[in-house]
PDBQT receptor file of N, H, CA, C and O in Angstrom, charges set to zero:
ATOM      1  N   UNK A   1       0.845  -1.169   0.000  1.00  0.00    +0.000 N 
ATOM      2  CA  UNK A   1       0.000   0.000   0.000  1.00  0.00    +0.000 C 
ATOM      3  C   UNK A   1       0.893   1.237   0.000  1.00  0.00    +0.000 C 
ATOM      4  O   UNK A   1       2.027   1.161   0.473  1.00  0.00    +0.000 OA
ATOM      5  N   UNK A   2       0.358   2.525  -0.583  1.00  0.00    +0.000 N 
ATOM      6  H   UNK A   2      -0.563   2.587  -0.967  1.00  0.00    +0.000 HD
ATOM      7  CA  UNK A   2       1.532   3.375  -0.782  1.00  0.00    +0.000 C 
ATOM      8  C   UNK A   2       1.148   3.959   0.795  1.00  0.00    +0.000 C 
ATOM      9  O   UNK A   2       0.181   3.927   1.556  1.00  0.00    +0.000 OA
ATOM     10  N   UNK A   3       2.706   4.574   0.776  1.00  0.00    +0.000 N 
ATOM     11  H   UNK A   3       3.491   4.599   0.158  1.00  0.00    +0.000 HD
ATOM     12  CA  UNK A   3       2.607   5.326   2.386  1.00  0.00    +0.000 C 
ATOM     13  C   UNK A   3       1.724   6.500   2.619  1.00  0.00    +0.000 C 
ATOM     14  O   UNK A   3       1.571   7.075   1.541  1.00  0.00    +0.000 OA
ATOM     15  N   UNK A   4       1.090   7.085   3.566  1.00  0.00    +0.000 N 
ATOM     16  H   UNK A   4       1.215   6.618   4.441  1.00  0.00    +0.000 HD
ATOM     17  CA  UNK A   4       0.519   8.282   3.783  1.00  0.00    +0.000 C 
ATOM     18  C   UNK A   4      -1.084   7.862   3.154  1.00  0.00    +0.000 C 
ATOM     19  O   UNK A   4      -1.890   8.770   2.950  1.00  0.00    +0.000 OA
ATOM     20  N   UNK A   5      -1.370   6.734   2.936  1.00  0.00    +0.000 N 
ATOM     21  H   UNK A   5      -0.716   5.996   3.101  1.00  0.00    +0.000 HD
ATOM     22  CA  UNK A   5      -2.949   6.470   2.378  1.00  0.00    +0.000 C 
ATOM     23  C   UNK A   5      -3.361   4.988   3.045  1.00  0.00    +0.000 C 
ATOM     24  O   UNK A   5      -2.960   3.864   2.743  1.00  0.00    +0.000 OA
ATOM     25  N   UNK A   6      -4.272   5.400   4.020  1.00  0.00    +0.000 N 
ATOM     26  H   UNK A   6      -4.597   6.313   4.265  1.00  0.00    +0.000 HD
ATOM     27  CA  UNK A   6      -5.067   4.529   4.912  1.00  0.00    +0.000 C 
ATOM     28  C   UNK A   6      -6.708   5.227   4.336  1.00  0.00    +0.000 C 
ATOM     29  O   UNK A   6      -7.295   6.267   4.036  1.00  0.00    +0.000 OA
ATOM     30  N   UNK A   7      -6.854   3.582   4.489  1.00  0.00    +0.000 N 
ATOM     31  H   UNK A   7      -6.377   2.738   4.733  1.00  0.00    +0.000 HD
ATOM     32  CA  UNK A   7      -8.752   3.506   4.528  1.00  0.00    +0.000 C 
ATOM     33  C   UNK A   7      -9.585   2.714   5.551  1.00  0.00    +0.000 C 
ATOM     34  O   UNK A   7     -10.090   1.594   5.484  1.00  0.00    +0.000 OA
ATOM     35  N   UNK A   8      -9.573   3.435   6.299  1.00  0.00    +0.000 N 
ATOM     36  H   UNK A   8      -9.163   4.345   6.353  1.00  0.00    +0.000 HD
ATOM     37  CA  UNK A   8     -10.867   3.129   7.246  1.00  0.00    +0.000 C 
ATOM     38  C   UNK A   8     -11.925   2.608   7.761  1.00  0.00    +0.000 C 
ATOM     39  O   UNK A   8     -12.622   3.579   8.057  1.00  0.00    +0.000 OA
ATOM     40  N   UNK A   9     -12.654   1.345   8.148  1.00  0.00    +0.000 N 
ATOM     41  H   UNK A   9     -12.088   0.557   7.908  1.00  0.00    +0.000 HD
ATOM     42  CA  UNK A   9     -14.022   1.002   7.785  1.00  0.00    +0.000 C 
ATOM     43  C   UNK A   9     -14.536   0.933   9.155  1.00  0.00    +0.000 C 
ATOM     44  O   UNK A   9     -13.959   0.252  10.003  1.00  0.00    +0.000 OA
ATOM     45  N   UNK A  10     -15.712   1.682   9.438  1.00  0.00    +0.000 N 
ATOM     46  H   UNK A  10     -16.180   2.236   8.750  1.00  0.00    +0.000 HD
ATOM     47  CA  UNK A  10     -16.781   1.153  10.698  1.00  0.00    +0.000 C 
ATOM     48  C   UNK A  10     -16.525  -0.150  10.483  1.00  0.00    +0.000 C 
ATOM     49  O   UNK A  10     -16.048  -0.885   9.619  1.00  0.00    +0.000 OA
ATOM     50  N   UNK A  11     -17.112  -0.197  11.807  1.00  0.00    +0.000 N 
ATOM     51  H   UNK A  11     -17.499   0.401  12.509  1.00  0.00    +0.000 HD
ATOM     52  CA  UNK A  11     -17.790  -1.612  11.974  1.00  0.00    +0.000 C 
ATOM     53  C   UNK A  11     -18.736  -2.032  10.763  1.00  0.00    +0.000 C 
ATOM     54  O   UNK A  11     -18.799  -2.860   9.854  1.00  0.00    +0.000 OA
ATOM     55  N   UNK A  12     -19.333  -1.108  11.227  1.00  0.00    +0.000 N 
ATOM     56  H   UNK A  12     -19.282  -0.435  11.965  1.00  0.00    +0.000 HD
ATOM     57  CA  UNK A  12     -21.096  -1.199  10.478  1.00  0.00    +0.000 C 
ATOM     58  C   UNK A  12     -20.791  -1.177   8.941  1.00  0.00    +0.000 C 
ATOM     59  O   UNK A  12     -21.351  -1.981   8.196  1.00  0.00    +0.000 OA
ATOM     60  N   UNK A  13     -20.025  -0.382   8.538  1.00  0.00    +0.000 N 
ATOM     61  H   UNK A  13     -19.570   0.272   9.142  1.00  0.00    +0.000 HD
ATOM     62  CA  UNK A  13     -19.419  -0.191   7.128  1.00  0.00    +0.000 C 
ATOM     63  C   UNK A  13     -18.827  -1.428   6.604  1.00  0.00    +0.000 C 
ATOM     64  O   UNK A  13     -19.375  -2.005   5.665  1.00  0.00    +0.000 OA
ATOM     65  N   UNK A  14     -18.025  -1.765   6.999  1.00  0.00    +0.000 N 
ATOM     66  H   UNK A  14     -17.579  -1.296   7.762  1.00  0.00    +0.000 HD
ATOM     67  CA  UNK A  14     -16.974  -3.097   6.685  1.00  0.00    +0.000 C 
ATOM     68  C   UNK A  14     -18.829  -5.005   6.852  1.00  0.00    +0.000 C 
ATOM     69  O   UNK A  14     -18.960  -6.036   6.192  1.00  0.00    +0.000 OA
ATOM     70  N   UNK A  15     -19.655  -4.426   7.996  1.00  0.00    +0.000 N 
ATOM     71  H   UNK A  15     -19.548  -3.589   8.532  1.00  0.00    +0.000 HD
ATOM     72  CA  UNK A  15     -20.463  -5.644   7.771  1.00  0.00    +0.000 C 
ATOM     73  C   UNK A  15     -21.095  -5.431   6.509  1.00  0.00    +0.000 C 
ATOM     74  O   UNK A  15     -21.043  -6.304   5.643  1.00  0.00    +0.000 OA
ATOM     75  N   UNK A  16     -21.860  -4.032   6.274  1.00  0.00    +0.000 N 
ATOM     76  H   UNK A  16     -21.902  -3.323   6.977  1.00  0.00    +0.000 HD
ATOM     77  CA  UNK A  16     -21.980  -3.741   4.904  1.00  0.00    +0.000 C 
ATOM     78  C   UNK A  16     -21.770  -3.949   3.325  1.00  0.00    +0.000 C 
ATOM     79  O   UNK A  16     -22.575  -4.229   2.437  1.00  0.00    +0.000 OA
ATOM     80  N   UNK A  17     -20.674  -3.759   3.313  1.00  0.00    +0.000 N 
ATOM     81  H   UNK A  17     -20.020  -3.532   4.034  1.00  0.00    +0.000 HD
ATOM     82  CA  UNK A  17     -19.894  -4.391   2.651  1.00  0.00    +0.000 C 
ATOM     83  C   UNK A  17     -19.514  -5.829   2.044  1.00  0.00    +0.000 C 
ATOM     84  O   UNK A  17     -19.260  -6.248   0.915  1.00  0.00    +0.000 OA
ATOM     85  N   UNK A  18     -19.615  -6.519   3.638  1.00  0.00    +0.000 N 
ATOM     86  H   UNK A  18     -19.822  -6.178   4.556  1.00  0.00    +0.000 HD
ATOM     87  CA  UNK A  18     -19.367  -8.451   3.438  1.00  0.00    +0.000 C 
ATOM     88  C   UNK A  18     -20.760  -8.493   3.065  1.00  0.00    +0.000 C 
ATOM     89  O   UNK A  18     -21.000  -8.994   1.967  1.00  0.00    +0.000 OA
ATOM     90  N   UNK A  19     -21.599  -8.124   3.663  1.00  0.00    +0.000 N 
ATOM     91  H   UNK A  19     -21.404  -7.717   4.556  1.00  0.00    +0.000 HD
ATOM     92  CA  UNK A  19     -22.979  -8.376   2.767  1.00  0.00    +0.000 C 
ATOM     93  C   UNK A  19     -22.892  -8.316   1.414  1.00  0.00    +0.000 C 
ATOM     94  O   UNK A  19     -22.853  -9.236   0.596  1.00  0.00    +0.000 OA
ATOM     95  N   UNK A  20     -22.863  -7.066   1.252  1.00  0.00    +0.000 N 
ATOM     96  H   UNK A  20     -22.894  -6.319   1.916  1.00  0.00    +0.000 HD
ATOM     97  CA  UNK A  20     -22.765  -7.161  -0.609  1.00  0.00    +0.000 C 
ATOM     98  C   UNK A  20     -21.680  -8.214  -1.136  1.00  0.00    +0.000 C 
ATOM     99  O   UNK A  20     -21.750  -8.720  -2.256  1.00  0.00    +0.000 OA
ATOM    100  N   UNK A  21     -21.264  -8.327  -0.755  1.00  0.00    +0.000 N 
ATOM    101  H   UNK A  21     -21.207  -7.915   0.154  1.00  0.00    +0.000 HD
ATOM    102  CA  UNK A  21     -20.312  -9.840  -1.719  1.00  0.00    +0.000 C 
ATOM    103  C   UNK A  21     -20.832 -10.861  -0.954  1.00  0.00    +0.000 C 
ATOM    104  O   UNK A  21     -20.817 -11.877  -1.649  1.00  0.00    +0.000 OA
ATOM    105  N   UNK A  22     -21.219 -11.053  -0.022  1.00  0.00    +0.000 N 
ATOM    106  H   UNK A  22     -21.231 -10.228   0.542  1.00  0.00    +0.000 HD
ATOM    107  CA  UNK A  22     -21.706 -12.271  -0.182  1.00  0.00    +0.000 C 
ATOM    108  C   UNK A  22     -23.191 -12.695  -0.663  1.00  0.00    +0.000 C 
ATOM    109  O   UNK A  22     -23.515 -13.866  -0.858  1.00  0.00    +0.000 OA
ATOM    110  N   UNK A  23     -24.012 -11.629  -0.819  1.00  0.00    +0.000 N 
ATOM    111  H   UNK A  23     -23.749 -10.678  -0.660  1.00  0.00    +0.000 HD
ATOM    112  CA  UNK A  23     -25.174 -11.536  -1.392  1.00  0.00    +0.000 C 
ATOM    113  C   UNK A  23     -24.898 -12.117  -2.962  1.00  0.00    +0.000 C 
ATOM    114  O   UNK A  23     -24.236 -11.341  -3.651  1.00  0.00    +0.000 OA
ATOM    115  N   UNK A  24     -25.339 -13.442  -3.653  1.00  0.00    +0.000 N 
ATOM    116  H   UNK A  24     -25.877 -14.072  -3.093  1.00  0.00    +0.000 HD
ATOM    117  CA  UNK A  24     -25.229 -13.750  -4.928  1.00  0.00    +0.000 C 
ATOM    118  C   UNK A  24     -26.172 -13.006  -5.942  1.00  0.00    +0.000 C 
ATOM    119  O   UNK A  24     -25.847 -13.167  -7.118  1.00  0.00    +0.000 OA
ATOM    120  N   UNK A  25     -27.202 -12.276  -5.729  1.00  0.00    +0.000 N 
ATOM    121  H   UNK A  25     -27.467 -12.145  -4.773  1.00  0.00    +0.000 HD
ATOM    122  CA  UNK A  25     -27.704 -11.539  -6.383  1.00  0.00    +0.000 C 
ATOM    123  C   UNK A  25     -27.658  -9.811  -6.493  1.00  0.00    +0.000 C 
ATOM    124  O   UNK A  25     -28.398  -8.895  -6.854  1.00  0.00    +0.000 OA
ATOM    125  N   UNK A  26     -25.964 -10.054  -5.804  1.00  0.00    +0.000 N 
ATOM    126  H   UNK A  26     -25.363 -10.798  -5.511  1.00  0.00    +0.000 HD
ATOM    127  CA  UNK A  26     -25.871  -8.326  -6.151  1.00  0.00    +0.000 C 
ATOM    128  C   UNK A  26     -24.991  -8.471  -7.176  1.00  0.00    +0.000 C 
ATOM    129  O   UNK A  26     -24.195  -9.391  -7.362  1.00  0.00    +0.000 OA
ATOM    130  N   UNK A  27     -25.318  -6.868  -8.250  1.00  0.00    +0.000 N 
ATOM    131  H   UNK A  27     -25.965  -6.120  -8.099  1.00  0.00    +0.000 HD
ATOM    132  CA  UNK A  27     -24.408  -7.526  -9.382  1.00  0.00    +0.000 C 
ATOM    133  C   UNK A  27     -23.033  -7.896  -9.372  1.00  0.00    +0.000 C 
ATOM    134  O   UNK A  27     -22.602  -7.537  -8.276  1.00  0.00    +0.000 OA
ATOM    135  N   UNK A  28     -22.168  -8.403 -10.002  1.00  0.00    +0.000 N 
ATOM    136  H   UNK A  28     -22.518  -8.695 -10.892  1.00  0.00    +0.000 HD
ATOM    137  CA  UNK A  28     -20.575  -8.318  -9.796  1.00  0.00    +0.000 C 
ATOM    138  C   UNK A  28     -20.333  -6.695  -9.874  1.00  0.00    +0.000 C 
ATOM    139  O   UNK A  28     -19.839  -6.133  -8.896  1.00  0.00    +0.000 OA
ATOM    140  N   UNK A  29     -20.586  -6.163 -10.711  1.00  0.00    +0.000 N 
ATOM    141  H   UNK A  29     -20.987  -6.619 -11.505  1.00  0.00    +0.000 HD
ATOM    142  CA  UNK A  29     -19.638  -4.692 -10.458  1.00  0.00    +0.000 C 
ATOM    143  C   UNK A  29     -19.903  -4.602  -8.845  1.00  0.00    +0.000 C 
ATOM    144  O   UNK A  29     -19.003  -4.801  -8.029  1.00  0.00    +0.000 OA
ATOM    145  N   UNK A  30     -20.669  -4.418  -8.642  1.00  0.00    +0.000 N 
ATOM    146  H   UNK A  30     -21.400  -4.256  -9.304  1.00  0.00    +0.000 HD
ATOM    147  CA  UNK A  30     -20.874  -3.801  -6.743  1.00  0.00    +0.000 C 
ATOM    148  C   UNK A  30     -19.998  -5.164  -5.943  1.00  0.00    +0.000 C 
ATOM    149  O   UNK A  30     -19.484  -4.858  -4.867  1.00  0.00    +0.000 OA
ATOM    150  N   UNK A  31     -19.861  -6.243  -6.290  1.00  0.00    +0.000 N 
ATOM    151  H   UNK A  31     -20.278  -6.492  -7.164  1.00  0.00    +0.000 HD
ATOM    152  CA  UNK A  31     -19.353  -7.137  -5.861  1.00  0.00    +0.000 C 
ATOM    153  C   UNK A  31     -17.652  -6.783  -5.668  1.00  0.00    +0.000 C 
ATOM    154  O   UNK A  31     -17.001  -6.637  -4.633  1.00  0.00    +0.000 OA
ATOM    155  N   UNK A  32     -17.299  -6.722  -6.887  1.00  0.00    +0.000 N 
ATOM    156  H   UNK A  32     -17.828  -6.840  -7.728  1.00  0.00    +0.000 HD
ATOM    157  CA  UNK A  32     -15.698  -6.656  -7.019  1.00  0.00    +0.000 C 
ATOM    158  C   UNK A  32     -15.449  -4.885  -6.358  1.00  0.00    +0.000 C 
ATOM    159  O   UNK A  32     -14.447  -4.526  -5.740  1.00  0.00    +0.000 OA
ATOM    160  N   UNK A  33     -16.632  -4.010  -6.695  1.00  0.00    +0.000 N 
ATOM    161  H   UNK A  33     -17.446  -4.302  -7.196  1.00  0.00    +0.000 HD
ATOM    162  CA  UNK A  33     -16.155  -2.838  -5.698  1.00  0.00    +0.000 C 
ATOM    163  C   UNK A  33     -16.033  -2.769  -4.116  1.00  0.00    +0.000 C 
ATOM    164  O   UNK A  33     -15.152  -2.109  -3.566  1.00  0.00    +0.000 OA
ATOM    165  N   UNK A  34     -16.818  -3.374  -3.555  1.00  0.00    +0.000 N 
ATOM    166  H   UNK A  34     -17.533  -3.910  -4.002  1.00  0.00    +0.000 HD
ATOM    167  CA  UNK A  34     -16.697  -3.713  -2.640  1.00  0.00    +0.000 C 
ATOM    168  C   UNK A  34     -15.340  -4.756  -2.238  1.00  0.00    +0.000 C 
ATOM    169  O   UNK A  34     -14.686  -4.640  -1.201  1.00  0.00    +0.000 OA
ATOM    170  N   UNK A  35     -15.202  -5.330  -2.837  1.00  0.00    +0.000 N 
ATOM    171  H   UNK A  35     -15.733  -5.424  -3.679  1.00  0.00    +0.000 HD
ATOM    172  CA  UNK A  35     -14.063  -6.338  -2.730  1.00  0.00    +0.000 C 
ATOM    173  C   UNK A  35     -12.859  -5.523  -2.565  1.00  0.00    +0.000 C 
ATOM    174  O   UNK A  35     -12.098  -5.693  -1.612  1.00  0.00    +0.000 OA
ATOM    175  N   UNK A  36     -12.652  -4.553  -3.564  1.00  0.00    +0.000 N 
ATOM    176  H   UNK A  36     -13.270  -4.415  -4.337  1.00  0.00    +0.000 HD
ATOM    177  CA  UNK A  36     -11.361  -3.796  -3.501  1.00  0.00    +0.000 C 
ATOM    178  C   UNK A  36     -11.560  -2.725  -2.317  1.00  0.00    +0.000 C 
ATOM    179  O   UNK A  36     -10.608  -2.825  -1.543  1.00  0.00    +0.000 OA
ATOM    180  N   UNK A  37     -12.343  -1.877  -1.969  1.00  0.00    +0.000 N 
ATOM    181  H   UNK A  37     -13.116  -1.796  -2.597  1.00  0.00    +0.000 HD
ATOM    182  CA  UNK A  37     -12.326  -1.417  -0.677  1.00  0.00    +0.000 C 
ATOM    183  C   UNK A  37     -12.547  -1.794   0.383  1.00  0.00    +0.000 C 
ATOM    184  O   UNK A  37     -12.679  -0.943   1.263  1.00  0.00    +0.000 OA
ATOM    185  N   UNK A  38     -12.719  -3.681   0.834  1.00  0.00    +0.000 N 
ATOM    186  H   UNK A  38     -12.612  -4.372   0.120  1.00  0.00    +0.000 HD
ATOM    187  CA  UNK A  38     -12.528  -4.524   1.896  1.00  0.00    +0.000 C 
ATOM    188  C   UNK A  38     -10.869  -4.766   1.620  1.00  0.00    +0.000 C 
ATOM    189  O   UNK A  38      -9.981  -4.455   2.414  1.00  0.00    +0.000 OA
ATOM    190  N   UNK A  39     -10.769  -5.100   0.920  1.00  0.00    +0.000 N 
ATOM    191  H   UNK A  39     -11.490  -5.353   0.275  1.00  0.00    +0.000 HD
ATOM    192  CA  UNK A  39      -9.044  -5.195   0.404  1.00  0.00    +0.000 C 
ATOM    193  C   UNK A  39      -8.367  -3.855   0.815  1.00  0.00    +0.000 C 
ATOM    194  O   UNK A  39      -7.586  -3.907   1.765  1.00  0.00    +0.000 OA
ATOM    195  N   UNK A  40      -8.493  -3.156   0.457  1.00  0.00    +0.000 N 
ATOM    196  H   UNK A  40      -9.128  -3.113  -0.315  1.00  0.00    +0.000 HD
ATOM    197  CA  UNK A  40      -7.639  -2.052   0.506  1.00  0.00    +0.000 C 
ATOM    198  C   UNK A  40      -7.312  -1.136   2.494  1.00  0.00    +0.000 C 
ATOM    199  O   UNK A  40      -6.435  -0.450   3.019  1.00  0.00    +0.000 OA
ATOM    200  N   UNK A  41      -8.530  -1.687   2.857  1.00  0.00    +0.000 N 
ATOM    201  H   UNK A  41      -9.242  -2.244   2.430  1.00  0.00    +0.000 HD
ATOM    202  CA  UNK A  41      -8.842  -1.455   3.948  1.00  0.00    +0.000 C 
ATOM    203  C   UNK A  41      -7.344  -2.127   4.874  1.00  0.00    +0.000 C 
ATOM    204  O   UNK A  41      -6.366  -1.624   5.427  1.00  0.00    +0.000 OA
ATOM    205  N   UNK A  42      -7.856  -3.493   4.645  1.00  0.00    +0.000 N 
ATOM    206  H   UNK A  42      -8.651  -3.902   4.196  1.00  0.00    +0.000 HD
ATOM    207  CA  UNK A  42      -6.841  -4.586   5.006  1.00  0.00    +0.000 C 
ATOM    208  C   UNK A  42      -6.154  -4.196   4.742  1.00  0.00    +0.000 C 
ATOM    209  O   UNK A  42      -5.376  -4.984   5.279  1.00  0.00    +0.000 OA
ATOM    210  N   UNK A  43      -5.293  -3.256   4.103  1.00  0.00    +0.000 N 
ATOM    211  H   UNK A  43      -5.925  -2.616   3.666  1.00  0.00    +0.000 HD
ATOM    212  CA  UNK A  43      -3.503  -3.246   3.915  1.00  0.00    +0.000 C 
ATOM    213  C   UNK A  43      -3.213  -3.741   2.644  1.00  0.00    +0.000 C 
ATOM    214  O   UNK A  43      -2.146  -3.363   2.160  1.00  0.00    +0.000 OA
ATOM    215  N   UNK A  44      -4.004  -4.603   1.897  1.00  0.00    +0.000 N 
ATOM    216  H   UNK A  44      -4.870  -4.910   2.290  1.00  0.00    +0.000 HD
ATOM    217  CA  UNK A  44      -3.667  -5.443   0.677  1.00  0.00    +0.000 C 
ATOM    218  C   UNK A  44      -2.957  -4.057  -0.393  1.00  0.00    +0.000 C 
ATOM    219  O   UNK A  44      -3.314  -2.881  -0.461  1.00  0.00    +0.000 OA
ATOM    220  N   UNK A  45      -1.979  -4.703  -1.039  1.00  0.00    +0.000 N 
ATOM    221  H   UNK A  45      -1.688  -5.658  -0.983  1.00  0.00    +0.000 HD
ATOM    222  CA  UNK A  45      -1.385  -3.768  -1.863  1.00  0.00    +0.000 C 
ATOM    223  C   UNK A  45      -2.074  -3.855  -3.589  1.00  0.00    +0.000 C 
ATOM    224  O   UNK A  45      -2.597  -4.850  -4.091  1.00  0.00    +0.000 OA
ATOM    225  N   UNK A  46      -1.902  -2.684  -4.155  1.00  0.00    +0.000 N 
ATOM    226  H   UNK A  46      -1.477  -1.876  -3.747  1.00  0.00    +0.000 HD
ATOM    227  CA  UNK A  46      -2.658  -3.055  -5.521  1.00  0.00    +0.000 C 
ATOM    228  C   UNK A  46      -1.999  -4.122  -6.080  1.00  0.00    +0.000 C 
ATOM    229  O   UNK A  46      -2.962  -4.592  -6.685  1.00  0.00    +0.000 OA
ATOM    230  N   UNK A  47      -1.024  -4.914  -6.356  1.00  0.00    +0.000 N 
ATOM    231  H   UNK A  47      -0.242  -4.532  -5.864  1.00  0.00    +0.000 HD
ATOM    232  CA  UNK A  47      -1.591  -5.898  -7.356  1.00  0.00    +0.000 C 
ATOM    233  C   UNK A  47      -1.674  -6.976  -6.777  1.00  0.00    +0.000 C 
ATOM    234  O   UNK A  47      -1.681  -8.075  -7.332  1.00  0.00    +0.000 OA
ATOM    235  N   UNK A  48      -1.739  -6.780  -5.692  1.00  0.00    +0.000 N 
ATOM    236  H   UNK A  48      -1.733  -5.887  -5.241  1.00  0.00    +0.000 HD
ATOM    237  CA  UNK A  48      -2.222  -8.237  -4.911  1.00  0.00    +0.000 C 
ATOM    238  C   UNK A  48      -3.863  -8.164  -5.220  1.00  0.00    +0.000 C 
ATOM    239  O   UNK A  48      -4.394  -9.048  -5.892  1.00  0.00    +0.000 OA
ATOM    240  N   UNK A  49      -4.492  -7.238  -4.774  1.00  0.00    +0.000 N 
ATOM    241  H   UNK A  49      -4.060  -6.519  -4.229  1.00  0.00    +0.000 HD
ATOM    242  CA  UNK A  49      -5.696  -6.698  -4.956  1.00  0.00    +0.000 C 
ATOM    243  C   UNK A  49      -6.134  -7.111  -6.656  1.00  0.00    +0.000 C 
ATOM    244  O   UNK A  49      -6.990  -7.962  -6.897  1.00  0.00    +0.000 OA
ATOM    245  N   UNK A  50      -5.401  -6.364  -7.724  1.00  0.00    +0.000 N 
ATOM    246  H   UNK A  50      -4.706  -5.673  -7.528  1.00  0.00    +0.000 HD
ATOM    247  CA  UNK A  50      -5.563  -6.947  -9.379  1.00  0.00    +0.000 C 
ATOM    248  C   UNK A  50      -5.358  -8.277  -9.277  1.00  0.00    +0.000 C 
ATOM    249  O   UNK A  50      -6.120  -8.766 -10.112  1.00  0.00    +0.000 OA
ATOM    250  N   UNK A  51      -4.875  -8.990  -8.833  1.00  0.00    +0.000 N 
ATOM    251  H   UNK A  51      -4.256  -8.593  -8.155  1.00  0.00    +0.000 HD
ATOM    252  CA  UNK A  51      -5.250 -10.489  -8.655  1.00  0.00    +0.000 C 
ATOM    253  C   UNK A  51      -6.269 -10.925  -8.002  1.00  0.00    +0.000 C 
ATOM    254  O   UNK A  51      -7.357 -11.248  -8.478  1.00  0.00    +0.000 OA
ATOM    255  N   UNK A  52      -6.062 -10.937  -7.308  1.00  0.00    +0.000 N 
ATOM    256  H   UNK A  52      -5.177 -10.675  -6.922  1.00  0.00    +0.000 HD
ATOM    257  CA  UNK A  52      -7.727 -11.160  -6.408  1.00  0.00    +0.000 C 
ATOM    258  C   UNK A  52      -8.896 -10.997  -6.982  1.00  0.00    +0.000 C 
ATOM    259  O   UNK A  52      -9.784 -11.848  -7.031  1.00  0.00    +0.000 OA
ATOM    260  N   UNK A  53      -8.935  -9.758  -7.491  1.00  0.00    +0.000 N 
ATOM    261  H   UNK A  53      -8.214  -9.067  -7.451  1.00  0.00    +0.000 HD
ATOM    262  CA  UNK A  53     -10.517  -9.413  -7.856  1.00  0.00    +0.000 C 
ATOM    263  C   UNK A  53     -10.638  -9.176  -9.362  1.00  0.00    +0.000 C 
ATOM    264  O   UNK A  53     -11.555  -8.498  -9.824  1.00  0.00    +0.000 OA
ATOM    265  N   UNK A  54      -9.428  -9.910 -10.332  1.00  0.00    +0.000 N 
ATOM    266  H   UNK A  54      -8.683 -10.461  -9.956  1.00  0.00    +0.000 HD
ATOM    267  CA  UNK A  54      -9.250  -9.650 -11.743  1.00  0.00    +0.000 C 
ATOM    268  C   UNK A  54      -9.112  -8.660 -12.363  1.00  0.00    +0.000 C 
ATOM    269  O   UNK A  54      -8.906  -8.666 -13.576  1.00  0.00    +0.000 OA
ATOM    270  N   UNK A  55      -9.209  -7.487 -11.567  1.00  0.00    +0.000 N 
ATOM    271  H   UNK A  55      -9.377  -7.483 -10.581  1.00  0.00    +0.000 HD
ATOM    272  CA  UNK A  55      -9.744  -5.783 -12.847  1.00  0.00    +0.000 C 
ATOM    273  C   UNK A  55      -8.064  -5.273 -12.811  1.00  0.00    +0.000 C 
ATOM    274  O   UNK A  55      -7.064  -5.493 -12.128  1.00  0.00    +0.000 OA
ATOM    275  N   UNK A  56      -8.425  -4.521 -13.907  1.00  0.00    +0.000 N 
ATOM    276  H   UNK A  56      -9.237  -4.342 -14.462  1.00  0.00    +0.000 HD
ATOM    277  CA  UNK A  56      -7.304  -3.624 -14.163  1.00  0.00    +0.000 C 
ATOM    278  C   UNK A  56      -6.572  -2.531 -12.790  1.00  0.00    +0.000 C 
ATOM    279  O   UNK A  56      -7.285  -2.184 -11.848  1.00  0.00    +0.000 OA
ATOM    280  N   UNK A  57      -5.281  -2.158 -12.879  1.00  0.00    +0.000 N 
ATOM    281  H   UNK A  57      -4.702  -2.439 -13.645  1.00  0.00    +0.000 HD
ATOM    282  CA  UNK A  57      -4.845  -1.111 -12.449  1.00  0.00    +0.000 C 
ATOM    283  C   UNK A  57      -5.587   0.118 -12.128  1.00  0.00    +0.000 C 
ATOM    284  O   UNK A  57      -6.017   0.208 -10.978  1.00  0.00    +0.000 OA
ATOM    285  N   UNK A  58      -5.839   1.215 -13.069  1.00  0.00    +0.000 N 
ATOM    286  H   UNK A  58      -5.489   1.142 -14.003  1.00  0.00    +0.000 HD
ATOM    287  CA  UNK A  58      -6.391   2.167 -13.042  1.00  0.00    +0.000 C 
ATOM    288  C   UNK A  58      -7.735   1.306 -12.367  1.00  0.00    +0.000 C 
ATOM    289  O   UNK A  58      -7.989   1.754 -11.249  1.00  0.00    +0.000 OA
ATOM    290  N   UNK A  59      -8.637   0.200 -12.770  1.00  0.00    +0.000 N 
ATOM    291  H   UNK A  59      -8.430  -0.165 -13.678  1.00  0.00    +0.000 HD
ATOM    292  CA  UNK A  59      -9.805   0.312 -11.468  1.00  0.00    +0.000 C 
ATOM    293  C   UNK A  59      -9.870   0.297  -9.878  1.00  0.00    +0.000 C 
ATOM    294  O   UNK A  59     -10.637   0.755  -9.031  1.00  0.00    +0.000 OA
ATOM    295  N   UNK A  60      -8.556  -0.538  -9.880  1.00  0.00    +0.000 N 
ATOM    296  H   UNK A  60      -7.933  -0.910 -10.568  1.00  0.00    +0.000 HD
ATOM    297  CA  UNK A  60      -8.679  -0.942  -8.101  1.00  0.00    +0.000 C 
ATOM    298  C   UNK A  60      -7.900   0.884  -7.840  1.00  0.00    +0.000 C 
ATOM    299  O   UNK A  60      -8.136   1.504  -6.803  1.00  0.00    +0.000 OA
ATOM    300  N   UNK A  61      -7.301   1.281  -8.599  1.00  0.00    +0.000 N 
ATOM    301  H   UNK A  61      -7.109   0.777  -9.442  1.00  0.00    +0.000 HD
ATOM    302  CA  UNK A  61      -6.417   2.903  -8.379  1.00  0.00    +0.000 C 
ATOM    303  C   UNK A  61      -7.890   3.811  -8.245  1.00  0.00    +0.000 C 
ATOM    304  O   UNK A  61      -7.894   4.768  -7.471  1.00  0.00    +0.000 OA
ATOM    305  N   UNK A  62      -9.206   3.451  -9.075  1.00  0.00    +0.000 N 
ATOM    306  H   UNK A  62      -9.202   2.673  -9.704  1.00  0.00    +0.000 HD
ATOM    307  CA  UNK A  62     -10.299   4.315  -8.830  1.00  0.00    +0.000 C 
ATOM    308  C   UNK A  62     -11.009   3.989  -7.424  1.00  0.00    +0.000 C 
ATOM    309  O   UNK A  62     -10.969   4.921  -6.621  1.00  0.00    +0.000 OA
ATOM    310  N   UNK A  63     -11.480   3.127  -7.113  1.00  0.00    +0.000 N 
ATOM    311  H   UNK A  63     -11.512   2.370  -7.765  1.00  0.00    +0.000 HD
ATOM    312  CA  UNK A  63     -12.002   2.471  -6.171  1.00  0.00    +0.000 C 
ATOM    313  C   UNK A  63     -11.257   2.503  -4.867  1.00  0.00    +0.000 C 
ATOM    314  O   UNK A  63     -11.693   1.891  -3.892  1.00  0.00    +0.000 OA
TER     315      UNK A  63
């Protein structure tokens, strides 16, 4: 993760979240977005993250 950039999650935010991915009828886009800002949260670095959740650079860099 680059230095000087932390992300944050409530409680309530972060259960939020595991809901939507684990919900099978939410679409994948909301799926894999969520995925990368549970990831990113965690410390995961981007291309650990572009593996994980398949998308490009510039997306997990938007998200």
């Amino acid at each position: 993760m680059r230095t000087g950039i932390t992300v944050e999650l409530s409680p309530e935010d972060r259960a939020r979240l595991d809901k939507v991915i684990a919900d099978r009828n939410t679409p994948q886009k909301h799926v894999r977005r969520a995925q990368i800002v549970v990831l990113t949260a965690d410390g995961v670095g981007t291309m650990e993250i572009m593996e994980r959740t398949g998308q490009s650079k510039p997306t997990v860099w938007r998200w």
